[in-house]
N, C-alpha and C positions, 0 to 999 in steps of 0.2 A: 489495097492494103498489102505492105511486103507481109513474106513470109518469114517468124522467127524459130528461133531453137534455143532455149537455152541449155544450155552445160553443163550435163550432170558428173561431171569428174574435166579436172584438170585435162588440159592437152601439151602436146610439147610443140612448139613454134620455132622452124630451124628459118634461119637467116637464107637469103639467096647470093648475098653478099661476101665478098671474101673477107673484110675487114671491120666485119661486127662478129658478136657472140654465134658461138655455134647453134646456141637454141634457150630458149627461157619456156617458161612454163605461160600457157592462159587459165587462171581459175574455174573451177567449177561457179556457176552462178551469170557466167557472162551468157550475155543475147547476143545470138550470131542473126546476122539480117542475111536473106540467101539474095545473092547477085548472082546467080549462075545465067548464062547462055546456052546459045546449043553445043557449043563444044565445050567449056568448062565448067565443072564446080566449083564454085566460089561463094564464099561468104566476107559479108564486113561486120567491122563494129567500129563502134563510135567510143570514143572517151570524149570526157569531159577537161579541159585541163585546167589543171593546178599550180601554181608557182611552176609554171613554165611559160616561156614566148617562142613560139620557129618563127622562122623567115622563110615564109608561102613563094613558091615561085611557080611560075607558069608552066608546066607541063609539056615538053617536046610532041608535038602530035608525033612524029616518026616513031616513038618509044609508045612500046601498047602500057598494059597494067603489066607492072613488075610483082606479083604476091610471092608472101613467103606460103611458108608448107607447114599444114600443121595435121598431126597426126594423133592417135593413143600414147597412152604412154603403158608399155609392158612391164611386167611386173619385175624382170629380170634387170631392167633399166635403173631402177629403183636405188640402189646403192652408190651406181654413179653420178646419178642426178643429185643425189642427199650430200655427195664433196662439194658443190657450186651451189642447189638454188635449197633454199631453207624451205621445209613443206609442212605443211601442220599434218596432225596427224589423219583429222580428215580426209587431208587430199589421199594420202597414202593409203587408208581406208578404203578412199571413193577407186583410185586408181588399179589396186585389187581385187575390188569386188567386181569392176567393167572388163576384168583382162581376162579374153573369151580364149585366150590360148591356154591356161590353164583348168583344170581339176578342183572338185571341190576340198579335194584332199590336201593337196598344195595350197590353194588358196587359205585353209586354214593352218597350215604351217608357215606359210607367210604373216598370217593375223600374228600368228604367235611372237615370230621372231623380230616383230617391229614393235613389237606387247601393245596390241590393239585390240579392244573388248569392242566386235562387233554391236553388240547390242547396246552400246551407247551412241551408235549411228543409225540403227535402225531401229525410229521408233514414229 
């Protein structure tokens, strides 16, 4: 049986690509499946898709797995991420309350300045 994790806060997903998006967000709620080896950590997931089709092609054995990078998203982050990807306030919530680089003190000066009533997430 794989091993899962789901997501308890957003992550941010940077491209390894030169000519895609710098990075989008993964929601809180997704199941990561761990694929890791002895040299990497790795996770997959799966979607389901929806009014979409790709064109599957065969795989270069010479090319290993290409992953992108997904990491926390810090709190400091927060205002430039809100110019590009739209986040409900949960996320923002989730993503302050996980950002272990700050203070409880900060973190509730951040609660404030994004006017987020913890205790409507924490119940």
């Amino acid at each position: 049986m794989p091993k899962i994790h789901i997501l308890e806060r957003p992550l941010k997903i940077s491209s390894n690509g030169d000519n895609y998006s710098e990075y989008t967000i993964l929601p809180a709620g997704t199941v990561l499946y761990d694929d890791s080896d002895s040299l990497n950590r790795r996770v997959m997931v799966y979607f389901n898709l929806q009014g979409v089709d790709f064109n599957f092609e065969e795989q270069d054995p010479e090319i290993s797995k290409q992953p992108s990078e997904v990491r926390s998203i810090r709190s400091t982050e927060l205002s430039d991420i809100l110019k590009t990807i739209p986040l409900t306030k949960k996320d923002i919530y989730l993503i302050i309350k996980y950002d272990d680089s700050i203070n409880d003190s900060v973190r509730s000066i951040l609660f404030k300045k994004y006017k987020i009533d913890p205790s409507e997430y924490e119940k």
